[in-house]
C-alpha positions in Angstrom: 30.0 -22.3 -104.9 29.9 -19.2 -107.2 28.4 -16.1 -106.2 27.2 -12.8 -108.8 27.7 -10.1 -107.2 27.6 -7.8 -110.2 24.1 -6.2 -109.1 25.3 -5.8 -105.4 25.8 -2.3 -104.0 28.7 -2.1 -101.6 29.2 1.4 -99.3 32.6 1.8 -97.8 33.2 5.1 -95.7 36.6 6.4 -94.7 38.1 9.8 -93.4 41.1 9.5 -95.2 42.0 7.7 -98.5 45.5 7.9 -98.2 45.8 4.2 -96.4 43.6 2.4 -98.3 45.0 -0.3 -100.7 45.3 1.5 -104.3 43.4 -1.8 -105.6 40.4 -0.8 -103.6 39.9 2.6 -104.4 40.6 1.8 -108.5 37.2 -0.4 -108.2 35.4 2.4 -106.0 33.7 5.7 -106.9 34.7 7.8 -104.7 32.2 10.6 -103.5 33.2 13.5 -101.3 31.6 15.1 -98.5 31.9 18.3 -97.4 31.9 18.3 -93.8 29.3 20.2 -91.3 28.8 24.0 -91.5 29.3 26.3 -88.8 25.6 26.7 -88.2 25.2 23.1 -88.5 27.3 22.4 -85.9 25.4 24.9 -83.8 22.3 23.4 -84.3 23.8 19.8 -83.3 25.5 20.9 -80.2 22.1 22.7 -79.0 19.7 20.4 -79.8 21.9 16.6 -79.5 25.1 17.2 -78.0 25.1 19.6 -75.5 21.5 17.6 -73.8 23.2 14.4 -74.0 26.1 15.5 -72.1 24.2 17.4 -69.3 22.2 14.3 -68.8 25.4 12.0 -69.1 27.5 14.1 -66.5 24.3 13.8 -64.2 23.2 18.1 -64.3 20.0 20.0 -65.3 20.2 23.1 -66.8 19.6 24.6 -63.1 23.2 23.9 -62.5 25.3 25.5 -65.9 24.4 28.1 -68.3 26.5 28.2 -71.5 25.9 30.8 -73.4 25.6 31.5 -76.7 28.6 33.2 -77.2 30.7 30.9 -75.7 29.3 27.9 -77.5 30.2 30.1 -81.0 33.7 30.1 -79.3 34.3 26.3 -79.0 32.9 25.6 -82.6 34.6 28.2 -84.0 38.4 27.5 -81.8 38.4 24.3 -80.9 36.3 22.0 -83.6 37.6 23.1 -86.6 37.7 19.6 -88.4 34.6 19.2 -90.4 32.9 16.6 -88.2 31.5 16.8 -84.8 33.3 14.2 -82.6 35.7 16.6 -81.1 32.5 19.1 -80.2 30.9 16.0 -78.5 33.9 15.2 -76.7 34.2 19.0 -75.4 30.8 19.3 -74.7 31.1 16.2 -72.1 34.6 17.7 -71.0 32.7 21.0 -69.8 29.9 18.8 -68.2 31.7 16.4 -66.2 34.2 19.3 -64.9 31.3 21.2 -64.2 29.7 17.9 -62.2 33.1 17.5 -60.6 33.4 21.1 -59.5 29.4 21.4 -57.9 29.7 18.2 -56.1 33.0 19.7 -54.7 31.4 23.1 -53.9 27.7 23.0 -54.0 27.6 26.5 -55.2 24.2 28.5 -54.5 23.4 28.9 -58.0 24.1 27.8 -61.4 27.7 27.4 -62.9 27.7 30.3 -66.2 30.8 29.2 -68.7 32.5 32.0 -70.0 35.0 32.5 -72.7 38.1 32.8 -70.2 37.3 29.6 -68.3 37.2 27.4 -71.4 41.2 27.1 -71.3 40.5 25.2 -67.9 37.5 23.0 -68.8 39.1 21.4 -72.1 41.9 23.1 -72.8 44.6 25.7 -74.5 
């Protein structure tokens, strides 16, 4: 049975065009996104990411501080592509470790990030 689908919108959204089949991207337009800004990225890891992952590693805000300064220092050193999955993935990194290390041990108060120990919670 023929189908029209001349009046039929199609949206297709890739991170690279590269390995897509040349007769696919010849029948698309193609519109570019810039990725998130550094503030943007800020914003998301305080108000969605960083929560989540505090809730998800099983913590309150009682148990780790993270400063501002060394929140600036992961965006700006460790997510430099222009989405936020790596962020996410560091912000649950720091969490769990941090879970790990006060169920290990139980330290009187709470657990402050700083710029040196970040090589340890995700990384060089």
């Amino acid at each position: 049975m023929p189908i029209d689908l001349s009046k039929v919108l199609f949206l297709c959204t890739a991170n690279m065009l590269d390995t897509m089949h040349p007769a696919i991207l010849d029948r698309m337009e193609i519109i570019e996104v810039a990725g998130y800004t550094f503030n943007e990225k800020k914003h998301i890891l305080d108000k969605y990411l960083l929560p989540q992952a505090i809730i998800k590693a099983g913590l309150t805000n009682d148990f780790l501080s993270i400063p501002e300064e060394v929140r600036n220092f992961i965006i700006e050193n460790y997510c430099r592509e222009p989405g936020v999955r790596s962020l996410k993935k560091f912000a649950e990194k720091i969490c769990e470790k941090i879970a790990f290390k006060i169920a290990n041990e139980n330290p009187s108060g709470p657990l402050i990030v700083k710029p040196k120990d970040l090589e340890d919670y995700i990384g060089p």
